[in-house]
N, C-alpha and C positions, 0 to 999 in steps of 0.2 A: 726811588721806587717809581711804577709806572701803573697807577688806575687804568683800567678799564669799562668804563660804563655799557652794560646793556642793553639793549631794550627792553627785553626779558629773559626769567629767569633760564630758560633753555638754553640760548641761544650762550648766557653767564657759563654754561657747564660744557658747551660744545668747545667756548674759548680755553676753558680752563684746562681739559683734557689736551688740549693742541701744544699746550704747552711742556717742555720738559723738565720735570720736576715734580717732588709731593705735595700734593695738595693740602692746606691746614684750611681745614672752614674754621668760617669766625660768623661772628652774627649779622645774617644778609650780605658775605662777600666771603671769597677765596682766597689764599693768597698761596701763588707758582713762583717758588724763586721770587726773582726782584718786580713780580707783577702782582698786585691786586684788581681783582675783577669782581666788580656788584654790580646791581642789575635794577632797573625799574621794572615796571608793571604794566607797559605801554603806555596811556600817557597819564601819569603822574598829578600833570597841571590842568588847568581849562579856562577858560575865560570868564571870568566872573557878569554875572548874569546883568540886568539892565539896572538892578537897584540897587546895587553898587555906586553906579555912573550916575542916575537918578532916584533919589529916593520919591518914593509913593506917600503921599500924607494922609492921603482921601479914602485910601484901601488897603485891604491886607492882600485883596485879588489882584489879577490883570486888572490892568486901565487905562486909559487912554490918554490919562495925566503925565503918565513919562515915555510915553513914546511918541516919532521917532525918538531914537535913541544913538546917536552919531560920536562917541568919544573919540579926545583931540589923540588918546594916549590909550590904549588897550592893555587892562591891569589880568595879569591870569593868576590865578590861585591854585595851591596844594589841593588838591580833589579828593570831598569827605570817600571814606570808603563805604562800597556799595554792593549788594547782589551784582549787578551788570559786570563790574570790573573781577570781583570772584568769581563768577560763570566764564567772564573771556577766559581768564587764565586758565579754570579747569578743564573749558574746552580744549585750549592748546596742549595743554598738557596730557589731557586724555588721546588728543590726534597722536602726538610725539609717543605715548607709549604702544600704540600699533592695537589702541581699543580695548586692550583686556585689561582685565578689573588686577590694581596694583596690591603687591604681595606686600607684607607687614614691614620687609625691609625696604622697599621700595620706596612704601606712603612714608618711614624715619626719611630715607634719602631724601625725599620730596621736602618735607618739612626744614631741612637741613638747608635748603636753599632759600627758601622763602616763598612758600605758597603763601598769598591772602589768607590773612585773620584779619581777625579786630584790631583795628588802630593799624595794621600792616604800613598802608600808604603812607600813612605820618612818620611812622618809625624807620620805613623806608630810604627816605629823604633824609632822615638824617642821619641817616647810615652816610650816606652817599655824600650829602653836605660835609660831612666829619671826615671822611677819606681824602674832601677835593681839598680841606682847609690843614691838613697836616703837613707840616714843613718839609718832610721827606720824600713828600711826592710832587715828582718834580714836570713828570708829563704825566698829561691825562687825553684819553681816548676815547670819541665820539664809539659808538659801536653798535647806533644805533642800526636798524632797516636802512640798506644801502637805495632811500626812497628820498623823496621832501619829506614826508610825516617821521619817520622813521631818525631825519635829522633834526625835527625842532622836537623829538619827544626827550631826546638826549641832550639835545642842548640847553634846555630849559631848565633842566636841572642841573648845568655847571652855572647858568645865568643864577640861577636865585639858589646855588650854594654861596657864589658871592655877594649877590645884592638882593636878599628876599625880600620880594614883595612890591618889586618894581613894575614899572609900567614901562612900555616897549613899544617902539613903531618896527621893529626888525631882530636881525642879531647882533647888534652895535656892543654888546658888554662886554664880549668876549677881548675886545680891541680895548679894553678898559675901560671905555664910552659911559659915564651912568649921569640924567641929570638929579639922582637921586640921592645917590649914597659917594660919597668924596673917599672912600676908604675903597674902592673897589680896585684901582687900580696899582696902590700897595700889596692886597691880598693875591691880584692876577701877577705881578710884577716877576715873580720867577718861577712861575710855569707855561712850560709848553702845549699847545692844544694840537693834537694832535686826530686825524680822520680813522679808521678802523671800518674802508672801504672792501664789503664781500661780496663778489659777484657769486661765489661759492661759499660753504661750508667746511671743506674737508680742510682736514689739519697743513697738509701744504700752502693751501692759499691761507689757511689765519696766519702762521708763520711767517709768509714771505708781505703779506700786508702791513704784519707790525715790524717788521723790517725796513718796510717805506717812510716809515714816517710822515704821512702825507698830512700837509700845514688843513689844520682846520679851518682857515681865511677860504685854501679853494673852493671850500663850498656854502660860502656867503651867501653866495645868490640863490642857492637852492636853498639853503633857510629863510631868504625874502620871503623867497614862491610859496613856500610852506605857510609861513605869518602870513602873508597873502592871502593864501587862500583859506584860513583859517577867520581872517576879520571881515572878509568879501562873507564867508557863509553865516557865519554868525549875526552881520547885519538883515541877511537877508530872512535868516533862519527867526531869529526872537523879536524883529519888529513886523513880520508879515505875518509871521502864524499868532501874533496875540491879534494883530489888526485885524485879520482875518473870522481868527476866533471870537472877537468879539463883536464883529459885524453879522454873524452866521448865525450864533448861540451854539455852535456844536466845534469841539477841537480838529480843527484843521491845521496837519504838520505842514507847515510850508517851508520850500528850501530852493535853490539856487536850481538845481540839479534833480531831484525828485520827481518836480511838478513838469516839468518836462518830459520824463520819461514817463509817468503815469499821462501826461498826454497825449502820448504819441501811440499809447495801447486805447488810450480813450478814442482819438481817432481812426482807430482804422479797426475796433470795434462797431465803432458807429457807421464808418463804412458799410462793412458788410451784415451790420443790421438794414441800412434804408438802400442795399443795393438790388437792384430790379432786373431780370436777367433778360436779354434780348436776343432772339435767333436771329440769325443771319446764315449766308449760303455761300458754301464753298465751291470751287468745279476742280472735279476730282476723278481721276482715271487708273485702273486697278487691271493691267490688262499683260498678256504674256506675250512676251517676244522672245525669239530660239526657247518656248520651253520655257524660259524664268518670267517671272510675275513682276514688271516694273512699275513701283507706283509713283504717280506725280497729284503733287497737293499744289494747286495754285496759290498765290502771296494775294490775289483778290481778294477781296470782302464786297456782299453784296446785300444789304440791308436797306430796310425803308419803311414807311408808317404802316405800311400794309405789308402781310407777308409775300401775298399773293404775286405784289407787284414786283418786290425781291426775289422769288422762284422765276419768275418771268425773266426777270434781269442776267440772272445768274446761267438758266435755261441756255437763252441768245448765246451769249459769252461760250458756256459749253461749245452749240453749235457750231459756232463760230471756230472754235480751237480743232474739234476735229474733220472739221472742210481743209481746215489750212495742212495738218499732218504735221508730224513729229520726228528730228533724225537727230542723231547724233553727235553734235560739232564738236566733241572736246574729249580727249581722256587722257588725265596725268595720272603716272605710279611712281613711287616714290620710296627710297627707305628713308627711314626718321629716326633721330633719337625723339622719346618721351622721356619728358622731365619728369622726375617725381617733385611732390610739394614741396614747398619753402620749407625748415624747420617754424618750431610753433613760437607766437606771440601767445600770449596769457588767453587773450580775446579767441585768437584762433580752436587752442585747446580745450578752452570749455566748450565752444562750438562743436568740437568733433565729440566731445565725451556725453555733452545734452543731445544729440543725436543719435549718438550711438548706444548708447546704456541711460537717457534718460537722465542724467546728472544734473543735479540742480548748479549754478554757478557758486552757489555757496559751497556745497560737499565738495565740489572739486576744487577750488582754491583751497577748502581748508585742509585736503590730500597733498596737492600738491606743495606747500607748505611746509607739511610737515614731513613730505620729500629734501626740500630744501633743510629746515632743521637737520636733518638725520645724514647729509652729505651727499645726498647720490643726486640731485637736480642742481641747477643753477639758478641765481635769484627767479621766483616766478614772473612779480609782477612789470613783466615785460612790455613793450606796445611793437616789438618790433620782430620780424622773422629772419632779419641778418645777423651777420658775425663780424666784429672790427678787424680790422685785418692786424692790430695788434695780438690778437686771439691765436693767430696760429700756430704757434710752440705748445699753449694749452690743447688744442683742436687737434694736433699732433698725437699727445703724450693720453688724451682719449680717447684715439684711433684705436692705439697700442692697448689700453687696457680691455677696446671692447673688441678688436681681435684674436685676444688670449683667450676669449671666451668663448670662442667658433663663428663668431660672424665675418662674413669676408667683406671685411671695408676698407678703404685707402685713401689717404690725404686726396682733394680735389681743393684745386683754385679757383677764382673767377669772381668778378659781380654777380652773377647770380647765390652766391654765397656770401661772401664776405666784399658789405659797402658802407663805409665808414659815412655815407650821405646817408643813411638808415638805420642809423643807431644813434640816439638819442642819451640816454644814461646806459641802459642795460642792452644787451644786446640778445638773441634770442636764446628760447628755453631749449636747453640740453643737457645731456646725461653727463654726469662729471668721470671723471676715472677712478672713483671708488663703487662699484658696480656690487650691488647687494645679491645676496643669492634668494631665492621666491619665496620661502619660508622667511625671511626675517620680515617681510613684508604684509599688508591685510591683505584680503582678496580685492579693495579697493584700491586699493595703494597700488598692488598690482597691475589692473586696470591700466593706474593713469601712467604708472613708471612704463607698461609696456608700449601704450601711446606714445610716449618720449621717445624711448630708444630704438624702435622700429624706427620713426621718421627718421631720426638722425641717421640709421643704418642704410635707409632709402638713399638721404640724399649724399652720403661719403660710399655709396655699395659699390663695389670694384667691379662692376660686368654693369653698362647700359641694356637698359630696355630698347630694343630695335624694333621697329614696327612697319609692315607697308602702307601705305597711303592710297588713297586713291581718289577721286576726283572726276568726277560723272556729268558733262555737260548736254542736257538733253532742250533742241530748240523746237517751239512752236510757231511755226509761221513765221513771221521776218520783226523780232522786237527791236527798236522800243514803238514802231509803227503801228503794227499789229500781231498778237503776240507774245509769247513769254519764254524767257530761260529756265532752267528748272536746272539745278544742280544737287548733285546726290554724291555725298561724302561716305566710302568705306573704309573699313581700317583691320588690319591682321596684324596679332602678334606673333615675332618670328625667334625673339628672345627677350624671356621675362624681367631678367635682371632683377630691378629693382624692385618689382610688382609683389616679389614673392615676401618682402619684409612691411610691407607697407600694402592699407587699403586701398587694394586699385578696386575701383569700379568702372572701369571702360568695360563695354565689352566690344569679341569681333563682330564685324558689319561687314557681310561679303556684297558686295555689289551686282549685277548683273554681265556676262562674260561680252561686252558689247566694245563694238567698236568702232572709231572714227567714222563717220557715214552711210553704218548702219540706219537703215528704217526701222521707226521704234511704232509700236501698234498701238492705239490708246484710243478710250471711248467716254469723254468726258461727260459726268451728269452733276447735276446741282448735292452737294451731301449739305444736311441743315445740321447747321451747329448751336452752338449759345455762348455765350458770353459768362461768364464764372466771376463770382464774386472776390474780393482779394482775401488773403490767407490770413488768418490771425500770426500774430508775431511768435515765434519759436524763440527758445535760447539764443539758434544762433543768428535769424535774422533781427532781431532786436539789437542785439551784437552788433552786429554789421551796421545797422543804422547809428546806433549811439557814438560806433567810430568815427563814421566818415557821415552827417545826417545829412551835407549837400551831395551825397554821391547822383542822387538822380539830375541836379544843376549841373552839376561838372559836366558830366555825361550828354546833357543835351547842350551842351555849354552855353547854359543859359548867363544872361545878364541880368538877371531879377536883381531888384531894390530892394534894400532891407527895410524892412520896416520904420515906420518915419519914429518910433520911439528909442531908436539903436542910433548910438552915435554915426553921425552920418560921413565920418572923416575916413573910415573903410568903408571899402565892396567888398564882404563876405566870399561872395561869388564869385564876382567879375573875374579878380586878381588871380584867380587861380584856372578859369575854362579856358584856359590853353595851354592846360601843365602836358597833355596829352592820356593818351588811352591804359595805360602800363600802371602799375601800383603808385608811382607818384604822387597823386594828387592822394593816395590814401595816405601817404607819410608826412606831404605836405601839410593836412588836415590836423593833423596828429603834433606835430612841429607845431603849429602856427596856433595852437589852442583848441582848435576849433571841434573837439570832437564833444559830448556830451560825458561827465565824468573823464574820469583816467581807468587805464589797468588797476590802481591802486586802489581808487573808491566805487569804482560803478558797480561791484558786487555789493558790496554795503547795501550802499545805496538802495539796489534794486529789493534787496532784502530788508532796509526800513519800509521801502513801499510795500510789501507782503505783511511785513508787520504790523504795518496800518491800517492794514483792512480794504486799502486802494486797489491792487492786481491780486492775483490768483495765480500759482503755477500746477497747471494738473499735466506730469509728466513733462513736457517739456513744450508748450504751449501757454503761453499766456495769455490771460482774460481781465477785463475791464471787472470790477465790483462795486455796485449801489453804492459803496461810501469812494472812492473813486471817481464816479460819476458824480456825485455829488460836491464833490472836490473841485474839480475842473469846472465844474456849470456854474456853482459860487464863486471862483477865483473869475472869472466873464461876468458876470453881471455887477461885480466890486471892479470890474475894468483894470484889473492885477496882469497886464502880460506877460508872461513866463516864456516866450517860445523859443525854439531853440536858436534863433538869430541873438536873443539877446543876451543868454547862457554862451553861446559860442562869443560874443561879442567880449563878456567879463573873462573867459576861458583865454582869451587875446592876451589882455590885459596880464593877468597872472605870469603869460610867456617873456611878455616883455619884460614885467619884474626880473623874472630869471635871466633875461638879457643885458639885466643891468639897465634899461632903456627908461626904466618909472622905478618907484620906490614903492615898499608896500603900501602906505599910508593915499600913494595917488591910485592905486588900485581899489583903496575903499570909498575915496571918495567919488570914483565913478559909479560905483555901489550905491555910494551915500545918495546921488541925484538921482537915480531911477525909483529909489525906495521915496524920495521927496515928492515926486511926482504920483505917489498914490496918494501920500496922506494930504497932498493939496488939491485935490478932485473936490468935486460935491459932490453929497451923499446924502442923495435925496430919500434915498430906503430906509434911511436910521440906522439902529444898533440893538442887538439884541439885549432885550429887557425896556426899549423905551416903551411909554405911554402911546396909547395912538389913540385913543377918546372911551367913553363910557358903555359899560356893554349895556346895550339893552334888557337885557335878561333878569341881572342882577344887581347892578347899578356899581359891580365893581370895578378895576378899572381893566380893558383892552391893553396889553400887551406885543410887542413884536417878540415873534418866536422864529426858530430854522423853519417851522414850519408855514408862518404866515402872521395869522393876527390870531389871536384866544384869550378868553376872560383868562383873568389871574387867579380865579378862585375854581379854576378847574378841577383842583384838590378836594372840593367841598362839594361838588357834583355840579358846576356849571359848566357846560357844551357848547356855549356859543361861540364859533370861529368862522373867522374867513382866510380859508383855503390860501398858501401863497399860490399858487397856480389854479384856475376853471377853466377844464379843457382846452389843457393849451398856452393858455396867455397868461402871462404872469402878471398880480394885482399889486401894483404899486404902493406905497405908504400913504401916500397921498388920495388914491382911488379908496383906500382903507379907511381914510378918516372922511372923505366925503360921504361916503355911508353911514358913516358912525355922526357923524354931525348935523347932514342933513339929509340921512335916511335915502339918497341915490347918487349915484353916478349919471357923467353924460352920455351918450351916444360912445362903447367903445370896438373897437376894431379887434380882429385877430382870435376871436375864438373856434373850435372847429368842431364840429358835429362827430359821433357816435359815428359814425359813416365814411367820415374824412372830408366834409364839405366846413368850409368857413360862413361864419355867419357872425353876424354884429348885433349888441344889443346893451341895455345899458343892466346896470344891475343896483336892484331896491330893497331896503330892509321889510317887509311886509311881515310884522307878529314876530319879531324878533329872528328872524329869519331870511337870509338872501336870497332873491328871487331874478330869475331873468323878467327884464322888464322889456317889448316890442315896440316900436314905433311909437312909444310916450303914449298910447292911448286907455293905459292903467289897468292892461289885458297882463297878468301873470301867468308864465311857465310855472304847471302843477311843479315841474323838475328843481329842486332845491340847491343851490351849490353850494350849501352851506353845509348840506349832509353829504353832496355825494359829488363835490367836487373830483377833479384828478390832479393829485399833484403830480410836482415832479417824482415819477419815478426812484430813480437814486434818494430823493427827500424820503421817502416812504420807508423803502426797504432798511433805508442808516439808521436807523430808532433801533436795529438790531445791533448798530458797531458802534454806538456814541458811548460807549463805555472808553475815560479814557485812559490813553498808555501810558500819563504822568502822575494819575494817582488810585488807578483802578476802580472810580468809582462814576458813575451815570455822570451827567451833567445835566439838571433840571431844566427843562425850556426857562428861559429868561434869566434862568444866573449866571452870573459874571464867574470862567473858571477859577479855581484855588490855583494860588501863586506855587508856585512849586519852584523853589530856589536850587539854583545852580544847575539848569540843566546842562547837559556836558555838550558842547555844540559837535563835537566829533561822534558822539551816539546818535543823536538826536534830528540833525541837518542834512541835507546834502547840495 
């Protein structure tokens, strides 16, 4: 007999239909002819949490007793069953029925397979453990998500059918490897492990996959990558966000991946909050020659501290341009083909679909998706817009199917299509040769299937787009002396071709009917313009950055230094600013690690960050939020550097794993060292809940809170606190307890005035109450900053989101949070 494991249970009933023969369900599997197929729940296992590795004697909370926490040996467990894990599933499942509410036979069908109940996960397993350990079954088939995750969710489960409950640096069991269990390689000894690799769906490619029989050994290394990245986030994920948390007093999700993305929305937020707009002066001529209107915008810029002297500047310059006169030295026409777009990468397609319809990245993976389940797409989560050139029999045979249908398409060849240097695992998103008719589909579904199959139609459409070109060199005086070129680009369409399947937004640009050494007539005056603040990040440029986050280095091909806390044995940059101008350096990026997340998790991901409370998506725009803010300003002042030199740095690392080049266990221990180097800092702030000296008020004791310093009996009506920030500057633990001990502070620096002016002063308890203290001469500011301090902003507004996401309930200023066991680091991290 021949097991099939899959990832889940759909995906169990896609296989099982593929196959020829009757179906007999049995409980939690199928059996077609000489195949069994069961299914996990996606994953199954998870890493068992810190107190496993260390136990806590001193707490039932977080503490600071066992972490770091660096195991030699990473032990995963069966994972209790959960809300989280029954909502994935009825998500999927709800995607896969096309949204509408399931009929009576439907919900038995469903049941029949194994939707989540109670005890499901447990019973699950050993459904599955019971199938791998029957003598009859001779091979057994990975059939997970043709992904890394998709490989260790399946493999995990043939590991601990044979040896449950081991500890792992990789996928070593499956080779019979255990230094735990001596009977494992008896029980593996006469079966074969076999891959159930699907770049589709449709019953042809399941068929002719388990036909292949492909050795589950070739994808070792993509299982490293997986554990890899798996013990990389996990360390990063449970020893930084309790560190964090317990240095703050308020839960802070910290992860590998996350805090970088929420700070690159914090930055450029913050941009164009403190951005300040400055005019400056263009010289610009708006004037007609034979009859048509040619306009020329100069590439000057003419600004300076004074406007005046800029209008001046720019005036001259004018002058000057039309003393000298204008003629025309140049004009090419030309016909052209236009290209239409690449077919789509995953990243690409949610960018056109959050543009186009607003689509959050979530909704549209979890469509296209469940495209892929249903046959008609190709694996989604892609990073690449090529096709292998192995592909083309398939590329072929879904020419033929999408011709049948009335689109006029025809095999084309070339690098611009198919470059086996740009496909990585998966190669890009396209329509398979099972083409569903509109009504089987949502109106969403729709949508995204028609985004697919358009492009593909574009780039296989049997008639080029032709276009003319044109090219307009109009000179001022004699440059580079004195002088300027001015070139002006037209463009006609003369056949649509491809345009008509596909969103062209060209439009025509007729030029002016001029010619080689024509006098052109122009009356240049100063036009004032300004300076525009930068744009908040979109779906799709967020996208764009998280792929490629050195695209602006490349580009200026800079040589910038990485940061001295990134291992210094790579140039991020350097190595690649002479990959050249062309998509390259974007695949290279991609290749080489270096992008921020994968296709695979950065939707997650960005959608743990929503769930956080960190960003915001209103339409398709993303914004910074108070607890966000709040986020990033703590992870800075705890001197936590997250940025994306150092994510791209570990991103490295993980590639090599896959290269074979490191093993996973050397990828956590470069992990292991960047996380050593927080907890070995000083920490001169404290920890939220310690003492910091006696309140005046009440004689209880002074506390550290996320918010600064406050009596502990604030519960019982005592007020007294000192503000973590007074206008501005943030009060040290130390400047806390000098107040509290002996009633002032020295002379301190960096506060700013109601107005925006800085000013210095020390600060005095007078009447239980802190007081700006001047020049020591015992003169108090009536102004209180004890009542009307300003905090940090984000501090302020978070009292609204400090409710937290692990146990639903507030976090009291100064208590240590509830231990909350087993957080799943695959939900939880990124």
């Amino acid at each position: 007999m021949t097991l099939i494991i899959a990832e889940k249970p759909s995906l169990a009933r896609t296989i099982a239909s593929a196959i020829d023969g009757r179906q007999v369900r049995g409980d939690g599997y199928i059996t077609v002819g000489q195949y069994i197929v069961t299914w996990a729940y996606g994953h199954l296992f998870s890493l068992s949490d810190i107190e496993y590795y260390n136990p806590c004697k001193s707490s039932e909370g977080w503490s600071l007793e066992n972490i770091p926490c660096f195991p030699e040996r990473f032990h995963f467990e069966l994972r209790s069953d959960s809300k989280d894990t029954k909502y994935k599933q009825a998500k999927s499942e709800k995607r896969t029925s096309g949204k509408k509410a399931a009929t009576k036979n439907e919900s038995r069908d469903a049941s029949s397979v194994g939707y989540p109940n109670e005890d499901s996960v447990k019973k699950q397993f050993e459904t599955i453990r019971a199938l791998c350990l029957r003598e009859d079954v001779e091979t057994i088939f990975n059939a997970g998500d043709s992904d890394r995750e998709g490989e260790i969710i399946v493999r995990l489960c043939i590991i601990n059918s044979f040896a449950a409950g081991v500890d792992i640096t990789g996928g070593e069991l499956l080779a019979g490897k255990s230094r735990q269990n001596t009977d494992v390689s008896a029980a593996i000894k006469n079966k074969k492990f076999c891959r159930l690799w699907l770049p589709d769906q449709t019953p042809e490619t399941i068929r002719a996959a388990l036909g292949e029989l492909r050795s589950e050994s070739e994808f070792d290394r993509l299982a490293d990558e997986g554990f890899a990245r798996t013990f990389v986030d996990w360390l990063y994920g449970v020893n930084l966000t309790r560190y964090a948390t317990l240095r703050s007093g308020m839960l802070l999700r910290v992860g590998r991946v996350i805090v970088p993305i929420v700070k690159a929305i914090y930055d450029r937020d913050l941009a164009i909050r403190n951005f300040k707009p400055e005019k400056y002066y263009v010289p610009f001529s708006n004037e007609k020659t034979n009859g048509e209107t040619v306009e020329l915008t100069s590439k000057l810029k003419f600004a300076a501290d004074s406007l005046d002297a800029a209008f001046a500047a720019a005036k001259a310059k004018c002058d000057e341009y039309n003393r000298l006169g204008a003629r025309v030295v140049s004009v090419k026409r030309k016909k052209d083909k236009i290209s239409p777009g690449k077919l789509w990468s995953l990243t690409k397609l949610q960018n056109y679909l959050g543009k186009k319809y607003k689509m959050s990245m979530t909704d549209s993976l979890d469509i296209v998706q469940s495209l892929y389940e249903k046959g008609f797409v190709t694996y989604p989560r892609t990073n690449s817009e090529y096709l292998a050139t192995a592909e083309k029999d398939r590329i072929h045979k879904v020419i033929d199917a999408i011709g049948a249908v009335g689109y006029p398409v025809r095999f084309k060849d070339g690098k611009q299509i198919f470059d086996d240097t740009k496909v990585e695992s998966h190669s890009a998103l396209t329509p398979t040769s099972k083409i569903p008719s509109k009504d089987k589909l949502t109106p969403d579904e729709a949508k995204v299937y028609t985004a697919i199959i358009r492009r593909f139609c574009a780039v296989f459409c049997n008639k080029d787009c032709i276009a003319e070109k044109t090219e307009l060199v109009i000179r001022v005086g004699n440059p580079p002396e004195n002088g300027e070129d001015f070139t002006l680009k037209g463009m006609h369409i003369l056949e649509p071709g491809w345009t008509k399947y596909d969103d062209y937004t060209g439009k025509d640009k007729l030029l002016p009917a001029l010619s080689e050494g024509d006098e052109v007539n122009i009356n240049f005056s100063p036009v004032e313009k300004e300076t525009t603040p930068p744009k908040h990040y979109t779906i799709e440029t967020l996208n764009n950055y998280l792929k490629n986050p050195f695209r602006d280095e490349l580009a200026a091909k800079s040589k910038t230094k990485r940061d001295n806390s990134v291992a210094s044995d790579d140039n991020i940059v350097g190595d690649m600013a002479d990959e050249g101008e062309d998509d390259r350096d974007e695949y290279r990026a991609i290749f080489e690690g270096l992008e921020l997340g994968t296709e695979a998790t950065r939707t997650s991901i960005i959608d743990n960050a929503r769930k956080s409370g960190y960003i915001k998506l209103n339409k398709d725009v993303y914004t910074i939020l108070p607890h966000g803010e709040y986020l990033i300003e703590s992870l800075a002042r705890m001197n936590i550097g997250m940025d994306k030199y150092k994510t791209a740095s570990l991103g490295r690392a993980l590639k090599r794993v896959y290269r074979g080049e490191i093993t996973p266990m050397d990828a956590a221990k470069l992990a292991e060292r960047e996380i050593s180097a927080v907890f070995s800092q000083d920490n001169p702030d404290g920890w939220a809940g310690d003492d910091v000296g006696v309140c005046p008020l009440c004689g209880g004791k002074v506390v550290r809170s996320r918010y600064g310093y406050g009596c502990s009996r604030y519960r019982d009506g005592c007020k007294f606190k000192i503000n973590r920030q007074i206008l501005g500057r943030p009060i040290s633990l130390a400047e806390a307890q000098a107040i509290l001990n002996g009633g002032t502070t020295g002379q301190l620096d960096g506060f700013t005035s109601k107005n925006g002016k800085p000013f210095s002063a020390a600060l005095k308890l007078v009447g239980g109450e802190v007081k700006f203290d001047f020049s020591g001469s015992g003169r108090y500011s009536d102004w209180q900053p004890s009542q009307h301090a300003v905090q940090s902003e984000s501090a302020a507004k978070s009292e609204s989101v400090a409710k937290s996401e692990y146990t639903g309930k507030s976090q009291p200023v100064g208590d240590k949070p509830k231990l909350i066991p087993g957080i799943p680091v695959d939900d939880t991290f990124g």
